[in-house]
C-alpha positions as CSV (number, residue, x, y, z in Angstrom):
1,X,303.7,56.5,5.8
2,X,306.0,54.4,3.8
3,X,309.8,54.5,5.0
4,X,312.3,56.0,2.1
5,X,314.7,53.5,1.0
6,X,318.3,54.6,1.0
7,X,320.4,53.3,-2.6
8,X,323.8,52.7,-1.3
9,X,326.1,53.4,-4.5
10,X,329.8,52.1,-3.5
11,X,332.9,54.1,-4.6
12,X,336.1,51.0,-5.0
13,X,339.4,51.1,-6.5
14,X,340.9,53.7,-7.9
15,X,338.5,56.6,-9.7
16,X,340.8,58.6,-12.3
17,X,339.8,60.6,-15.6
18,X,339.4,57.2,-17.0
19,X,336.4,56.9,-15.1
20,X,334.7,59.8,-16.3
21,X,331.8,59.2,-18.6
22,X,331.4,55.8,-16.3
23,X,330.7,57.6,-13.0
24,X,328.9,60.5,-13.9
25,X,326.8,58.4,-16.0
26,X,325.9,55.6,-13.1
27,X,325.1,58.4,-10.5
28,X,323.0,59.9,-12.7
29,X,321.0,56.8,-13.5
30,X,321.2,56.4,-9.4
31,X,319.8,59.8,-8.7
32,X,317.3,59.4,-11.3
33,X,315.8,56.3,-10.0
34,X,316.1,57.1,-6.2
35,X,315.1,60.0,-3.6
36,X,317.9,59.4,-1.3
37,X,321.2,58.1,-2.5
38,X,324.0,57.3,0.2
39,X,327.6,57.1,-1.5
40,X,330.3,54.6,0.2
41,X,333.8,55.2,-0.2
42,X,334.9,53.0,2.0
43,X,336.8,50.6,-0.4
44,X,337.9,54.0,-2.3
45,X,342.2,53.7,-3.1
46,X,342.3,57.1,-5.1
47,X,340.3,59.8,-7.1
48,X,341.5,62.4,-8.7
49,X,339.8,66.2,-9.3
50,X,337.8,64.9,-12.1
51,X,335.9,62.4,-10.3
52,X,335.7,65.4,-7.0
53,X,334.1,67.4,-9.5
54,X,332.0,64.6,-11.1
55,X,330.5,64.1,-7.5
56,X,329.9,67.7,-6.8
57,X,327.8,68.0,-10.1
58,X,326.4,64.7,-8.9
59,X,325.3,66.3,-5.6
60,X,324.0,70.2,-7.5
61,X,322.1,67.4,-9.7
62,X,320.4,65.9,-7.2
63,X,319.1,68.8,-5.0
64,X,317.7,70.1,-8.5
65,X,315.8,67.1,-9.0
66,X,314.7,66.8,-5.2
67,X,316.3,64.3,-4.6
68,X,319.1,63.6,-2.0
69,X,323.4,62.6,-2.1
70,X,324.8,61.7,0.8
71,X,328.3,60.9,0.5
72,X,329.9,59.0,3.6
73,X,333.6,60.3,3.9
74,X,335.5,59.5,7.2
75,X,337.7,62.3,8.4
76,X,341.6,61.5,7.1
77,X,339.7,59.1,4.6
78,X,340.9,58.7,0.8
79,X,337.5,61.5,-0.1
80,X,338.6,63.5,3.0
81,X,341.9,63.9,1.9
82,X,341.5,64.2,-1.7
83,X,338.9,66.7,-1.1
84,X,341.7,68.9,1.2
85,X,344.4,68.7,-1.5
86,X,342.2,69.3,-4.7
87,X,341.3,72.9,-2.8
88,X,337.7,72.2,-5.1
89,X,335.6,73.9,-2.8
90,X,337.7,77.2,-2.5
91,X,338.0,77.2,-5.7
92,X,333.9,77.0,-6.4
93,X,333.2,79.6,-3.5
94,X,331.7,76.0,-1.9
95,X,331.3,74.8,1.4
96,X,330.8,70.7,2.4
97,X,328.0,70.5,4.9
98,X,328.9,67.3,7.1
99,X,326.6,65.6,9.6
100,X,329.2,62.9,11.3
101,X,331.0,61.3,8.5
102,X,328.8,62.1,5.9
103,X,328.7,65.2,3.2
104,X,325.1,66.3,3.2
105,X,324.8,69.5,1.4
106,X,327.0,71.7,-0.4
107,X,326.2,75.8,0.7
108,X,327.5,78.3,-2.1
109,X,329.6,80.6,0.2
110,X,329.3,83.9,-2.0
111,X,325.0,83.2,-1.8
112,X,325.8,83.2,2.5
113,X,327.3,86.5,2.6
114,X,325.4,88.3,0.2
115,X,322.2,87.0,2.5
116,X,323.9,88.2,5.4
């Protein structure tokens, strides 16, 4: 059985509205063309709600297609923090699944207590 090759897709710099249509279009090609994509941010300055919310579509994509977005974000890191401040996942009812540093799922909190 062939091993599954992890794409590495690096997050650098500072990631603003700006970056938009740039971002969600790259990860989207990356997804496309890979079953498991791992996102860096370790040479990540900033990012702003838009791009948080780019990446959480970016993740919802990928599960739908079947394939996999990991995206490595140490604890206190830029993501980690950004993430803590932008209050996105409260707001979508979401919660980040981490294994170590890295966001492997995203679990729809309403869908968990209506199973429960």
């Amino acid at each position: 059985m062939p091993a599954i090759e992890v794409h590495t897709f690096r997050l650098k710099g500072e990631l603003a509205l700006r970056d938009a249509p740039r971002l969600a279009k790259e990860l989207l090609e990356a997804i496309t063309a890979n079953e498991v994509v791992l996102v860096d941010t370790s040479e990540l300055v900033s990012i702003d709600v838009t791009a948080l919310q780019i990446l959480v579509a970016a993740h919802k994509s990928a599960h739908g297609r079947g394939a996999s977005l990991n995206i490595h974000a140490s604890h206190g890191g830029v993501l980690d923090l950004a993430l803590q401040r932008s209050g996105i996942t409260a707001a979508r009812d979401l919660s980040l699944l981490w294994e170590n540093d890295v966001w492997i799922s995203l679990a729809n909190l309403q869908s968990k207590s209506a199973a429960a």
